[in-house]
Short mmCIF file of the C-alpha atoms (twelve columns), coordinates in Angstrom:
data_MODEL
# 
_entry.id   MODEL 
# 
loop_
_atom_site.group_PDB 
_atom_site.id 
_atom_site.type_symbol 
_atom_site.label_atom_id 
_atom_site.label_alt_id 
_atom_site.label_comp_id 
_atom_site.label_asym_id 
_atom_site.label_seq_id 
_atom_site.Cartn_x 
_atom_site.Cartn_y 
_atom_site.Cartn_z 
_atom_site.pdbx_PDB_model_num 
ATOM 1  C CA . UNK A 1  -31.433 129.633 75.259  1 
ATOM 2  C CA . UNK A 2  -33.860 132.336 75.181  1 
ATOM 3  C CA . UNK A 3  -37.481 130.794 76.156  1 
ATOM 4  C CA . UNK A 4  -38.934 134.207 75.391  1 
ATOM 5  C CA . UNK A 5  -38.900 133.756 71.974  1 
ATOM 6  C CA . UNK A 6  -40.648 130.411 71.769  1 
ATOM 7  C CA . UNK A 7  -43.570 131.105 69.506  1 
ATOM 8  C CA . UNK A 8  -46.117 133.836 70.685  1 
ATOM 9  C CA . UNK A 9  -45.484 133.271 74.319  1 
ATOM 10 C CA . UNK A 10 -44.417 136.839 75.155  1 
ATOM 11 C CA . UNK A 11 -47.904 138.252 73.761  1 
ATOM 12 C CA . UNK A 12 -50.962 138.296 75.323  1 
ATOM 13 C CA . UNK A 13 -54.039 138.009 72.866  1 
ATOM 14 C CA . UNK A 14 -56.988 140.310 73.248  1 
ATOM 15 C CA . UNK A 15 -60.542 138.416 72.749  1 
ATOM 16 C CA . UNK A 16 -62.061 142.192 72.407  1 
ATOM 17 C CA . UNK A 17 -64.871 140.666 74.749  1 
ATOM 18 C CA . UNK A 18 -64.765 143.055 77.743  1 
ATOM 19 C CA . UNK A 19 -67.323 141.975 79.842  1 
ATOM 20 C CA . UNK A 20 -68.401 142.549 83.101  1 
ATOM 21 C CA . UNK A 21 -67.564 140.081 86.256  1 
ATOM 22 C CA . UNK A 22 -71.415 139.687 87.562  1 
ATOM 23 C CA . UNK A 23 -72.232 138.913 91.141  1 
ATOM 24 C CA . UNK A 24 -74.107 136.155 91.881  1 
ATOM 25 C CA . UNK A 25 -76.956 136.477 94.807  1 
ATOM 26 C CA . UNK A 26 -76.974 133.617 96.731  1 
ATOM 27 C CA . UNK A 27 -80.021 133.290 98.849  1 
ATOM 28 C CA . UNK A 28 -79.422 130.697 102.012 1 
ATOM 29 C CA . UNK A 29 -82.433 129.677 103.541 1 
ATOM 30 C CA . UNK A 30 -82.440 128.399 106.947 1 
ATOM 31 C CA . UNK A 31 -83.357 124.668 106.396 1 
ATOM 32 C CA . UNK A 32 -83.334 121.561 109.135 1 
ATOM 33 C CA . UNK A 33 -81.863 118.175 108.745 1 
ATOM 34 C CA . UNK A 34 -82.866 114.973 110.488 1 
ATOM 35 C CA . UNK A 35 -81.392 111.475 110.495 1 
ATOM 36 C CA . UNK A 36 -83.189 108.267 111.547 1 
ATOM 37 C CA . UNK A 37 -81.482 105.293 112.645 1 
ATOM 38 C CA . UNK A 38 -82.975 102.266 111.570 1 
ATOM 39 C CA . UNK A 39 -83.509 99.654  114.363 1 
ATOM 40 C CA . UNK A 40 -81.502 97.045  112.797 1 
ATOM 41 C CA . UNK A 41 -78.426 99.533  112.968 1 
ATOM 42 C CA . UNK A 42 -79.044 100.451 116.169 1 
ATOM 43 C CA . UNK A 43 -78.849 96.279  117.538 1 
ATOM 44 C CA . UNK A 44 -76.075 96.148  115.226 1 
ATOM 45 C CA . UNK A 45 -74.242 99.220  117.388 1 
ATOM 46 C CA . UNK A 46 -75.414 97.608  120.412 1 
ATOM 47 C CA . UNK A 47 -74.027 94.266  119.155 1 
ATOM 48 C CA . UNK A 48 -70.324 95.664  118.596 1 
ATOM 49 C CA . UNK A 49 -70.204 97.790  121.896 1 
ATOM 50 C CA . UNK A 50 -71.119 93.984  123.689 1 
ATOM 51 C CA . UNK A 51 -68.966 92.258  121.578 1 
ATOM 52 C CA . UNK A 52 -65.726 94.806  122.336 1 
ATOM 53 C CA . UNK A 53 -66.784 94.325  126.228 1 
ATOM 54 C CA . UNK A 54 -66.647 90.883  125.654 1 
ATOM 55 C CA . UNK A 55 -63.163 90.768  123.647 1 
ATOM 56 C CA . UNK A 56 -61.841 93.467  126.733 1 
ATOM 57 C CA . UNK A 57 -62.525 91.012  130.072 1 
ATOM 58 C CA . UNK A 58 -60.019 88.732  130.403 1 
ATOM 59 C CA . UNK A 59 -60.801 85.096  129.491 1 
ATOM 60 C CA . UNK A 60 -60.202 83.678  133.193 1 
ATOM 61 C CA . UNK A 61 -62.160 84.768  136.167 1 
ATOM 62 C CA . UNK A 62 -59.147 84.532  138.959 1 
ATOM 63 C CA . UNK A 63 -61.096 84.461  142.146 1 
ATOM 64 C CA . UNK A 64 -63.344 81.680  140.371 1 
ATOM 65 C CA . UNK A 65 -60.003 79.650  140.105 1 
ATOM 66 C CA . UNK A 66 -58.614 80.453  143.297 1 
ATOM 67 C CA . UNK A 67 -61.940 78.929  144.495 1 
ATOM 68 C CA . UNK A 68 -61.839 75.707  142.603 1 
ATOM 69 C CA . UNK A 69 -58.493 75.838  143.774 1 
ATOM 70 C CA . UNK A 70 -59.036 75.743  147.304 1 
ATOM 71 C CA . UNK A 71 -61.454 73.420  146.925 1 
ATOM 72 C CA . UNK A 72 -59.123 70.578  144.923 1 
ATOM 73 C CA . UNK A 73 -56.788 71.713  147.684 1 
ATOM 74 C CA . UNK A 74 -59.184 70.336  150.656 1 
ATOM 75 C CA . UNK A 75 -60.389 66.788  148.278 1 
ATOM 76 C CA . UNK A 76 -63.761 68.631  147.898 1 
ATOM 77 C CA . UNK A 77 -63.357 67.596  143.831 1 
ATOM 78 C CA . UNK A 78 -61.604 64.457  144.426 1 
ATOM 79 C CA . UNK A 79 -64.680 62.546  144.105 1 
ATOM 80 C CA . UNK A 80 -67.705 64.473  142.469 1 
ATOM 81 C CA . UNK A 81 -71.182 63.247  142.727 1 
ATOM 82 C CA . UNK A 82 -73.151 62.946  139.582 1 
ATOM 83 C CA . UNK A 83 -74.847 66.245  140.969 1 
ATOM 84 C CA . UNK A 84 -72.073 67.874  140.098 1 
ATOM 85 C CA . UNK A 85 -71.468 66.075  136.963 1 
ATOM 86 C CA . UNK A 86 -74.264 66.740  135.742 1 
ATOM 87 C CA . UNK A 87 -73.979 70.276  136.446 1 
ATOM 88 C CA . UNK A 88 -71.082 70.602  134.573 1 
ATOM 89 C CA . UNK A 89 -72.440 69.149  131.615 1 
ATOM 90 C CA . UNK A 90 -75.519 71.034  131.559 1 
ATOM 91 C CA . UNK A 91 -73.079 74.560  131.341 1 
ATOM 92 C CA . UNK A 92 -71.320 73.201  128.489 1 
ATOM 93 C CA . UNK A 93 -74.028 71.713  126.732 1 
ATOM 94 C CA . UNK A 94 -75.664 75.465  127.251 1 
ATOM 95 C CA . UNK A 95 -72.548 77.128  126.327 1 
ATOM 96 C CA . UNK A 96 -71.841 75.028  123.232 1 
ATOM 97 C CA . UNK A 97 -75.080 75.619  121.858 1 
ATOM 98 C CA . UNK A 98 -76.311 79.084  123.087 1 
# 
C-alpha cells in the first residue's frame, strides 16, 4: 500500500500570502494584589482547627478515671450525697444542652 499517493497528500499548497510573523510588545506593569478575609471565614477556619483538636484528644481522660477509680476503690462513691448528685446532673444537663 503506498499512502503517498492518497489524494494530494504529498503536495504542499502555496496560499501566495507571504506575510510577515509580527512581534507583539507586551508591556507588564508592576501591579499589587490584596485579599481580604471575611470574618465569617475566618470563625469558620477557627471553627475547623477547634473542631480537628477536638476529634485528635482521646475521648477518655485516664488520670480522671484512675481517680474515680481510687475513689470507688476506698467506698468514697458507694453512697453519694445529693451534693454530688446533683453535681452530676448539673454537667450533663450543661453538656446536653451547651
Amino acid at each position: 500500500m503506498n499512502i503517498d499517493k492518497i489524494s494530494n497528500a504529498g503536495k504542499i499548497i502555496q496560499s501566495g500570502r507571504n506575510q510577515p510573523v509580527r512581534s507583539v510588545e507586551q508591556s507588564v506593569s508592576m501591579r499589587t494584589e490584596t485579599v481580604s478575609i471575611s470574618s465569617e471565614a475566618v470563625k469558620a477556619q477557627e471553627m475547623a482547627a477547634a473542631t480537628s483538636q477536638v476529634r485528635s484528644s482521646p475521648d477518655v481522660r485516664s488520670e480522671r478515671v484512675r481517680e474515680v477509680r481510687e475513689k470507688l476503690m476506698n467506698g468514697e462513691y458507694d453512697n453519694p450525697g445529693d451534693e454530688l448528685l446533683e453535681k452530676v446532673a448539673d454537667k450533663i444537663t450543661r453538656s446536653l444542652l451547651g
